[in-house]
BALOBA-1460 file (C-alpha; in Angstrom, 3 decimals):
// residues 254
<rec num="1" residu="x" x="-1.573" y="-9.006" z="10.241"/>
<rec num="2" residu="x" x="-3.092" y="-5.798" z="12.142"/>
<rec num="3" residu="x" x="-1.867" y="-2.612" z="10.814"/>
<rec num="4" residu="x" x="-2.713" y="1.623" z="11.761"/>
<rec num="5" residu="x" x="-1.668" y="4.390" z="9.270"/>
<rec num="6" residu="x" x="-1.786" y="7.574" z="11.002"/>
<rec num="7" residu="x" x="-1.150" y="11.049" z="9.535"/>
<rec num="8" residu="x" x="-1.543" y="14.492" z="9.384"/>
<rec num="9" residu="x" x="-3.284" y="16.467" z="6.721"/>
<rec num="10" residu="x" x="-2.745" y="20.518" z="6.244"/>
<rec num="11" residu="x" x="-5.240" y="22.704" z="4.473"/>
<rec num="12" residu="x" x="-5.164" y="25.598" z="3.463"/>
<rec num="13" residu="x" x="-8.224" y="27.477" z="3.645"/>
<rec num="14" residu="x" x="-8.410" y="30.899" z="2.067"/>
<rec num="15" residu="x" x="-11.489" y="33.453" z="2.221"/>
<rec num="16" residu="x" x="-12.592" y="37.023" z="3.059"/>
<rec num="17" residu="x" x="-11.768" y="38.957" z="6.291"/>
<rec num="18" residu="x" x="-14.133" y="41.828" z="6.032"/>
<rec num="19" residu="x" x="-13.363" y="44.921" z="9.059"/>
<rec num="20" residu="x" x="-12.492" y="43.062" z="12.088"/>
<rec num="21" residu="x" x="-9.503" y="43.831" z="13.936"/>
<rec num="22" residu="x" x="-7.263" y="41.274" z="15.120"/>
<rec num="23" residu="x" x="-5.451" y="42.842" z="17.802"/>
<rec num="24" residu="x" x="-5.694" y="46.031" z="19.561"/>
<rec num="25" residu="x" x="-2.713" y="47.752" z="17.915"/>
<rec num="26" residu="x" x="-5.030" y="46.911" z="14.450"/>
<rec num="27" residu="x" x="-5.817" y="49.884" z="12.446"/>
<rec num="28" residu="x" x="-9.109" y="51.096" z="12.434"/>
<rec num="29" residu="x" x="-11.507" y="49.616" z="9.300"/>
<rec num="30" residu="x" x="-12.067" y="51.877" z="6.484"/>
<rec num="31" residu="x" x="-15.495" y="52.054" z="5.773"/>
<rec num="32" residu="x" x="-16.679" y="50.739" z="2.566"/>
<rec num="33" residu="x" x="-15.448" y="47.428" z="0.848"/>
<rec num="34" residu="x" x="-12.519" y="46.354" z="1.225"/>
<rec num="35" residu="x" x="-10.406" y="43.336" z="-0.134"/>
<rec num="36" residu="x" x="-8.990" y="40.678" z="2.403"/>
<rec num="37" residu="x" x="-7.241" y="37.186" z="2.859"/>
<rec num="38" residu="x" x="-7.489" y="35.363" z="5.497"/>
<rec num="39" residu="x" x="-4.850" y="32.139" z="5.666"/>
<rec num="40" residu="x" x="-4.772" y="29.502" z="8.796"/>
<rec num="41" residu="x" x="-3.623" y="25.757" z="8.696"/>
<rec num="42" residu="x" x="-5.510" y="23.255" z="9.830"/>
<rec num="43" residu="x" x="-4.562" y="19.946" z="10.847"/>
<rec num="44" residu="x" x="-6.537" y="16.537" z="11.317"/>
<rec num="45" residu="x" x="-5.569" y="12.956" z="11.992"/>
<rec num="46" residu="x" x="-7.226" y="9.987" z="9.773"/>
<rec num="47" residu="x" x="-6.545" y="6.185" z="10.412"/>
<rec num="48" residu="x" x="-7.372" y="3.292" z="8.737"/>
<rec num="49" residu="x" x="-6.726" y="-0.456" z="9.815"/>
<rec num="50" residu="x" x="-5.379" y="-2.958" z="6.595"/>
<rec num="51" residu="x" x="-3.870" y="-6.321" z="6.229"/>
<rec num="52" residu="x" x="-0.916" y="-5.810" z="3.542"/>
<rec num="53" residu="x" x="0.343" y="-9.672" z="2.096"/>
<rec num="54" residu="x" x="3.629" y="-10.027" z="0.618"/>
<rec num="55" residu="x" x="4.136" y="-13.360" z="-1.497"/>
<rec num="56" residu="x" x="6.786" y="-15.565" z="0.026"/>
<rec num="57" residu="x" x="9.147" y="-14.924" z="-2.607"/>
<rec num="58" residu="x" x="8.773" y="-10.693" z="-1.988"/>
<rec num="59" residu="x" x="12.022" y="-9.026" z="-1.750"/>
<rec num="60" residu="x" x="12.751" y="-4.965" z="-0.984"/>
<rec num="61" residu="x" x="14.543" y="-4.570" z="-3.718"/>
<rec num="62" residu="x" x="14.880" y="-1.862" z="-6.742"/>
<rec num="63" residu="x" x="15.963" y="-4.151" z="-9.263"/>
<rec num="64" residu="x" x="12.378" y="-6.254" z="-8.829"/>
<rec num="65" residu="x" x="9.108" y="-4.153" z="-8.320"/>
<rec num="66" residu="x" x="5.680" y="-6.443" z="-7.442"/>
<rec num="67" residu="x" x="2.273" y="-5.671" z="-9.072"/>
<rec num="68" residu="x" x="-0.390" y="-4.600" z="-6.312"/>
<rec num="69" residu="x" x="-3.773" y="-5.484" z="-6.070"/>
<rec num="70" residu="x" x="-5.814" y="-3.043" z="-3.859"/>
<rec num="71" residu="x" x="-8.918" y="-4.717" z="-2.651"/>
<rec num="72" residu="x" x="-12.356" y="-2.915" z="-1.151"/>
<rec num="73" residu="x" x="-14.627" y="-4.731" z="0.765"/>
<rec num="74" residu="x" x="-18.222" y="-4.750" z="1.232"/>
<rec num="75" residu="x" x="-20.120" y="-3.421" z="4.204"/>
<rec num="76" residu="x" x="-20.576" y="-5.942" z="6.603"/>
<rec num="77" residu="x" x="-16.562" y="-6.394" z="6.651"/>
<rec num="78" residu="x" x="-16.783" y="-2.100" z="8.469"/>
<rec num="79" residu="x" x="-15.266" y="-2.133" z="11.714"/>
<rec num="80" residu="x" x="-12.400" y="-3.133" z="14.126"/>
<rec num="81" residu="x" x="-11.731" y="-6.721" z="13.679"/>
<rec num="82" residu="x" x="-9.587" y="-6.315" z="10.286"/>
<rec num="83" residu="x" x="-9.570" y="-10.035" z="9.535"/>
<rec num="84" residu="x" x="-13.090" y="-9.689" z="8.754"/>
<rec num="85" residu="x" x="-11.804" y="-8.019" z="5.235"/>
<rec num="86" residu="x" x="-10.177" y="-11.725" z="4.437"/>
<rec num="87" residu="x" x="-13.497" y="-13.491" z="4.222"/>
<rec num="88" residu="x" x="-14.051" y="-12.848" z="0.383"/>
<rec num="89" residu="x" x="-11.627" y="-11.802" z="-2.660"/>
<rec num="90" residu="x" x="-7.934" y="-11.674" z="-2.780"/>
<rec num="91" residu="x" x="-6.750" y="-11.680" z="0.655"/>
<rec num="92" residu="x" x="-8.446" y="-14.597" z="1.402"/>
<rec num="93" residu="x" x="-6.675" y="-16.367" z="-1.877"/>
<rec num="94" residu="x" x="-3.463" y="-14.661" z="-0.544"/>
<rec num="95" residu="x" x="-4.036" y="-16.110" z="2.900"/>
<rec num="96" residu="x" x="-4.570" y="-19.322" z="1.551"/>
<rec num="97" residu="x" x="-1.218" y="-19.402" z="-0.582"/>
<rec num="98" residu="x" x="1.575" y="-17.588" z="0.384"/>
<rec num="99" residu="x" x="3.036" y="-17.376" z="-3.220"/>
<rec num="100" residu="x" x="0.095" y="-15.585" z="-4.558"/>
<rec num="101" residu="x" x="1.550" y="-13.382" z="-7.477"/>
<rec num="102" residu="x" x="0.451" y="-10.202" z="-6.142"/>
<rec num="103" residu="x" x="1.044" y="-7.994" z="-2.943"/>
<rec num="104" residu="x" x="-2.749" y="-6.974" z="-1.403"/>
<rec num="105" residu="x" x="-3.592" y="-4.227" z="0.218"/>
<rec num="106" residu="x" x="-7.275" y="-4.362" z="2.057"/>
<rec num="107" residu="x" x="-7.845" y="-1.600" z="4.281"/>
<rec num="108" residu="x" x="-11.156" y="-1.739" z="6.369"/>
<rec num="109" residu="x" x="-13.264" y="1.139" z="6.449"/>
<rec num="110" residu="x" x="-14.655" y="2.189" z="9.712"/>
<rec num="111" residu="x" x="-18.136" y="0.769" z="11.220"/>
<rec num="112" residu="x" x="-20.955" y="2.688" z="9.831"/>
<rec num="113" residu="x" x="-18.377" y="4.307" z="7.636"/>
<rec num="114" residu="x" x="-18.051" y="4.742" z="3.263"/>
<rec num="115" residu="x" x="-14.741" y="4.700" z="1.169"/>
<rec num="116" residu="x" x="-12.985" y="8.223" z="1.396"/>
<rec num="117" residu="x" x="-11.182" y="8.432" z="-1.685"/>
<rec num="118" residu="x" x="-8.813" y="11.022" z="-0.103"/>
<rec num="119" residu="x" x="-7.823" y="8.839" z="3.074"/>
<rec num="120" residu="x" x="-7.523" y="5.914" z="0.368"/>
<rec num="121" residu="x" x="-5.330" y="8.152" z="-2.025"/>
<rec num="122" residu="x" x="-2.883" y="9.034" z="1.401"/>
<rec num="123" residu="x" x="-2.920" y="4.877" z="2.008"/>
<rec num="124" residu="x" x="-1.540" y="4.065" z="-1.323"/>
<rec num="125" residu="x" x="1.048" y="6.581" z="-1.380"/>
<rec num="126" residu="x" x="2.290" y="5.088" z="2.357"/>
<rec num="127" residu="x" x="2.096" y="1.611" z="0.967"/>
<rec num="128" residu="x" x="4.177" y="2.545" z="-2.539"/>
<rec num="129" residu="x" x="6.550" y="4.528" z="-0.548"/>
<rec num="130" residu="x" x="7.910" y="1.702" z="1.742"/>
<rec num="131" residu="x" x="7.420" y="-1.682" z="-0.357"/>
<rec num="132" residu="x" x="8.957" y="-2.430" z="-3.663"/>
<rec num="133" residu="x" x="5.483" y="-1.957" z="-5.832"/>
<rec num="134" residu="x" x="5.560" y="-1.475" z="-9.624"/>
<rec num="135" residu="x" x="3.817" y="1.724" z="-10.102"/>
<rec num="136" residu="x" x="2.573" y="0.530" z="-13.441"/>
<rec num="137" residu="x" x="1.134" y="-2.035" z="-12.527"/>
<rec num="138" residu="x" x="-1.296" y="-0.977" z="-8.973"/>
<rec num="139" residu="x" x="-4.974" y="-2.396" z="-9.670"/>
<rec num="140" residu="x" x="-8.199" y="-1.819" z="-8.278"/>
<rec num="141" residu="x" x="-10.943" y="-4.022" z="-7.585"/>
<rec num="142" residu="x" x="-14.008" y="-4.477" z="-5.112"/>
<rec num="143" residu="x" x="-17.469" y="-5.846" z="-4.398"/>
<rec num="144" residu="x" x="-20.644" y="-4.050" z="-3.047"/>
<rec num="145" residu="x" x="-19.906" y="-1.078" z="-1.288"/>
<rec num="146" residu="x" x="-16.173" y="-1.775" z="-2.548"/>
<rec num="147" residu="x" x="-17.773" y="-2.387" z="-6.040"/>
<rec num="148" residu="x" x="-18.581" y="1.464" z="-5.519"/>
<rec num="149" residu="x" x="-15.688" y="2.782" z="-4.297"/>
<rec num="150" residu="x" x="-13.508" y="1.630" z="-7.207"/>
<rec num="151" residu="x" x="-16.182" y="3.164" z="-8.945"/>
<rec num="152" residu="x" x="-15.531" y="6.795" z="-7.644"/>
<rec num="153" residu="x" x="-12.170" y="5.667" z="-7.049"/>
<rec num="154" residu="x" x="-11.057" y="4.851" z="-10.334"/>
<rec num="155" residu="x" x="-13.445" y="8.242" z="-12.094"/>
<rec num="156" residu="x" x="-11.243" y="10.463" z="-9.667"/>
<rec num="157" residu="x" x="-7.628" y="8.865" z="-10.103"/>
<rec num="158" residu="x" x="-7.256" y="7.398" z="-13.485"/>
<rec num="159" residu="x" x="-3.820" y="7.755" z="-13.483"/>
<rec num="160" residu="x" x="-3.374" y="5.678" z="-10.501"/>
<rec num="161" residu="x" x="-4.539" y="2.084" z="-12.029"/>
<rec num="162" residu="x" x="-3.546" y="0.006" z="-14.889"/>
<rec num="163" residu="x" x="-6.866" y="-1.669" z="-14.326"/>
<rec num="164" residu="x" x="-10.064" y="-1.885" z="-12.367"/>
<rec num="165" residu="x" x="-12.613" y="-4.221" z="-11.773"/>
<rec num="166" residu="x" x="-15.433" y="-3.601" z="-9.652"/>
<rec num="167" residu="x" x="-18.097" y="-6.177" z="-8.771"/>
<rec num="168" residu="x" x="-21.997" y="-5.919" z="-7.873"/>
<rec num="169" residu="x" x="-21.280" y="-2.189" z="-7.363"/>
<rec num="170" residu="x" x="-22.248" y="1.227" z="-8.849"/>
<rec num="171" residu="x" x="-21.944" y="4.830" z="-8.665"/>
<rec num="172" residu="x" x="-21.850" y="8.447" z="-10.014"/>
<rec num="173" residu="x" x="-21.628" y="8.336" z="-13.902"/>
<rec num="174" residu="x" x="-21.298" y="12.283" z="-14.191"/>
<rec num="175" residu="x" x="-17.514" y="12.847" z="-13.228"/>
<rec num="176" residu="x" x="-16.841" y="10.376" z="-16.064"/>
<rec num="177" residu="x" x="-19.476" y="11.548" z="-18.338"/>
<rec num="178" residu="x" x="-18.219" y="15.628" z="-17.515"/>
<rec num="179" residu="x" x="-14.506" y="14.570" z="-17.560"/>
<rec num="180" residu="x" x="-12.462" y="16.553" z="-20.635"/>
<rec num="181" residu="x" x="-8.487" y="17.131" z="-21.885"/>
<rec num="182" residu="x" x="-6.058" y="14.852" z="-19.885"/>
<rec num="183" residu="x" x="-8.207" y="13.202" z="-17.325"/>
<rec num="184" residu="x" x="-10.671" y="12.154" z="-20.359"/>
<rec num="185" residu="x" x="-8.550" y="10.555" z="-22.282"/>
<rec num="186" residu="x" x="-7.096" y="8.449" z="-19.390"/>
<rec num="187" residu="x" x="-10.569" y="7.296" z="-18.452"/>
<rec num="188" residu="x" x="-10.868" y="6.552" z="-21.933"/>
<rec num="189" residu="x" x="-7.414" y="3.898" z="-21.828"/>
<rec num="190" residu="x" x="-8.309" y="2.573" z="-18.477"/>
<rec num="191" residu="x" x="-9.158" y="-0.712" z="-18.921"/>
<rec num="192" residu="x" x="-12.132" y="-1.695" z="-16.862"/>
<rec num="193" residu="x" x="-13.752" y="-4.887" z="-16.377"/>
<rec num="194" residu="x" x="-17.257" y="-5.430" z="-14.276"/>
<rec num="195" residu="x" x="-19.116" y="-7.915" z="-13.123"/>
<rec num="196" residu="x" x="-22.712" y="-8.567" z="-11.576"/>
<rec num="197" residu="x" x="-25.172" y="-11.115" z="-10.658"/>
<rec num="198" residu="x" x="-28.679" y="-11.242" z="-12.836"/>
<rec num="199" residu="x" x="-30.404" y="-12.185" z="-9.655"/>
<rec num="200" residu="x" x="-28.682" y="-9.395" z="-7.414"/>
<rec num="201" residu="x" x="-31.485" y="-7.677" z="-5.405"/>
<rec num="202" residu="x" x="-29.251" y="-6.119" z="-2.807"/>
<rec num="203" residu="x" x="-27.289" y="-3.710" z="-5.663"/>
<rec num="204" residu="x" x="-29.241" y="-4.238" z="-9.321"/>
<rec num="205" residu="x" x="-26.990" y="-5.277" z="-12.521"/>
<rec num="206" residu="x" x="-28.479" y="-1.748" z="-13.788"/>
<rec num="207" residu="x" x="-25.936" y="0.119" z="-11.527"/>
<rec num="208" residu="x" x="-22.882" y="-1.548" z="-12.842"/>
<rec num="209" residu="x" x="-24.456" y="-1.758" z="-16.500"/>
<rec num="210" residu="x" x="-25.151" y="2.039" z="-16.191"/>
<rec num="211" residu="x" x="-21.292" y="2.706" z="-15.250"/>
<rec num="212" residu="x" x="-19.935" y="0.451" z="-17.996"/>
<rec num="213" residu="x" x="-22.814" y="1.936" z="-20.524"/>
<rec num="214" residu="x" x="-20.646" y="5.473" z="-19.982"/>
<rec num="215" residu="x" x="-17.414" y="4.287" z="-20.040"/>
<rec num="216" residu="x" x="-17.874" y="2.787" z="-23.589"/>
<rec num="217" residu="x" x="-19.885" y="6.241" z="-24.281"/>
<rec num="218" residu="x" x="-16.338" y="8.417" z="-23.938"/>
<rec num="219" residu="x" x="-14.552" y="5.409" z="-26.094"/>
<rec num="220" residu="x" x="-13.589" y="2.970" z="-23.538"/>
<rec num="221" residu="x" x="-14.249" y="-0.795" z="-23.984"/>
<rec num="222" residu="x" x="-15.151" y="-1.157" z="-20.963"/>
<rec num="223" residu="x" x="-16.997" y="-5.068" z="-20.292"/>
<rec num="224" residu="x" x="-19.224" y="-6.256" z="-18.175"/>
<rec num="225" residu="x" x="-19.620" y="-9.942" z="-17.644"/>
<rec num="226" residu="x" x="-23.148" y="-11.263" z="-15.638"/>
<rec num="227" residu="x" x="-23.622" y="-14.581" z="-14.573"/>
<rec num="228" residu="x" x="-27.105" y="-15.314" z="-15.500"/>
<rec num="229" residu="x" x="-28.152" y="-17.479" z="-12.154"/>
<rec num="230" residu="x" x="-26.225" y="-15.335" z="-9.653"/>
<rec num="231" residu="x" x="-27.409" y="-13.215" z="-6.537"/>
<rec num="232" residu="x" x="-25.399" y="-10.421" z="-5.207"/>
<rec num="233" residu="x" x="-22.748" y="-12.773" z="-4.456"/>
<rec num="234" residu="x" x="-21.133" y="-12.774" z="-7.813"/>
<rec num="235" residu="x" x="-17.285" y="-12.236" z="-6.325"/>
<rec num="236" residu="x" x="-17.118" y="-15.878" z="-5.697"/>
<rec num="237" residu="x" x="-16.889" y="-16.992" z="-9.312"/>
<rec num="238" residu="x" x="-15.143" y="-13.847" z="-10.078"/>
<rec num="239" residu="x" x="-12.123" y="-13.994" z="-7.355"/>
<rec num="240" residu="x" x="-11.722" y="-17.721" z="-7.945"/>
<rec num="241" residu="x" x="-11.234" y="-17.400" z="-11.802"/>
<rec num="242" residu="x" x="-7.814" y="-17.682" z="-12.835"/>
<rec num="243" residu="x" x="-8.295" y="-15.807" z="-16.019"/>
<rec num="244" residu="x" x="-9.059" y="-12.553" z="-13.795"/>
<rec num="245" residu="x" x="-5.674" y="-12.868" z="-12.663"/>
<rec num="246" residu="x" x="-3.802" y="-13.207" z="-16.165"/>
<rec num="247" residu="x" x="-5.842" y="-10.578" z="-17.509"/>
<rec num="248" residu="x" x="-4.736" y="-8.132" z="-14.795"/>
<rec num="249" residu="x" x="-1.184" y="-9.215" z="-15.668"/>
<rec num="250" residu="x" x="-1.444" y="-7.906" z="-18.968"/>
<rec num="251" residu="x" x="-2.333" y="-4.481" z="-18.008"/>
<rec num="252" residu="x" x="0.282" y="-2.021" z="-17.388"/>
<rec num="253" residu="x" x="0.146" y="1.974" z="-17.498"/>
<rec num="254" residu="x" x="2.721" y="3.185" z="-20.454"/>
């Protein structure tokens, strides 16, 4: 299931104008310093290909709102052919059972591309806005190059996840470590559980341990679970545990 999410973003982009007339019935410049504002919109269009699944038993309805799992894939899934995000993870499990007790969202990022968090932020709004999603319940999870942008997902959005679980990933520990007031104390709650391969020589288990070693540093208890014999390839085990599943289940945002 091939889907395109096209919009517009406006920005507004405010700086100095310093003495130069804009038409020719402008007043002359005073000489000197003088204070301006200059104000234009600016419009550009971003697109991103997904597969979205909807169990079988998924009805539009306000009375019953569906937890959402939103998967990242890893880099060689980039490109144009969007089945290629189905090879690993959830959409694969959701492909292979159509009662699978979660809707998925996998977008694909673009060949030779990374994970914008913005275009990602503008996705999930889209997706909430026409399906019947409980906005408690929306989790995060992905492996490699997904395993970092939950990462830098989940450190710029707290408030968007009742969980996260990134595998064989890694990323920026300072906008967690540098976080205060509000945004602190959500990383703080947000539960967060990792995983990594011992034997990973594509991403080492020192990136993820790193990321979990500063969650638990602003109070979070944060986890990290390594499977002693495993390569980078440490979402099979992960994606086909059940116990993944019923833990997300029993995460909610108050």
């Amino acid at each position: 299931m091939r889907r395109l999410l096209l919009f517009h973003v406006g920005i507004a982009l405010v700086g100095v104008l310093c003495g130069v007339g804009c038409a020719s019935h402008a007043q002359p410049a005073a000489t000197g310093q003088n204070p301006g504002r200059f104000t234009k919109t600016l419009t550009r269009q971003i697109a991103l290909d997904y597969l979205l699944f909807l169990p079988k038993e998924y009805q539009a309805s306000a009375e019953t709102r569906w937890p959402l799992i939103v998967f990242l894939h890893g880099a060689g899934e980039r490109g144009t052919n969007v089945q290629l995000v189905a090879v690993h993870g959830p959409p694969k499990l959701a492909q292979g059972n159509p009662s699978f007790p979660f809707i998925v969202l996998s977008p694909q990022c673009p060949a030779g591309g990374s994970w914008s968090v913005e275009t990602l932020n503008a996705l999930l709004d889209e997706t909430m806005a026409r399906h019947a999603i409980d906005p408690k319940r929306v989790y995060l999870t992905g492996l490699s190059m997904g395993g970092y942008g939950s990462w830098a997902w989940a450190a710029a959005n707290p408030e968007r996840f009742a969980a996260v679980v990134p595998i064989c990933g890694g990323g920026d520990p300072m906008p967690v470590r540098l976080s205060s007031g509000a945004r602190r104390d959500r990383l703080a709650r947000l539960p967060v559980w990792a995983f990594h391969g011992a034997k990973d020589t594509v991403v080492a288990l020192a990136e993820s341990q790193r990321m979990v070693d500063t969650y638990q540093m602003i109070g979070n208890s944060a986890r990290l679970t390594v499977y002693p014999e495993a390569g980078h390839d440490s979402w099979t085990d992960t994606y086909g545990n059940p116990a993944l599943y019923e833990w997300l289940r029993q995460q909610a945002l108050p």
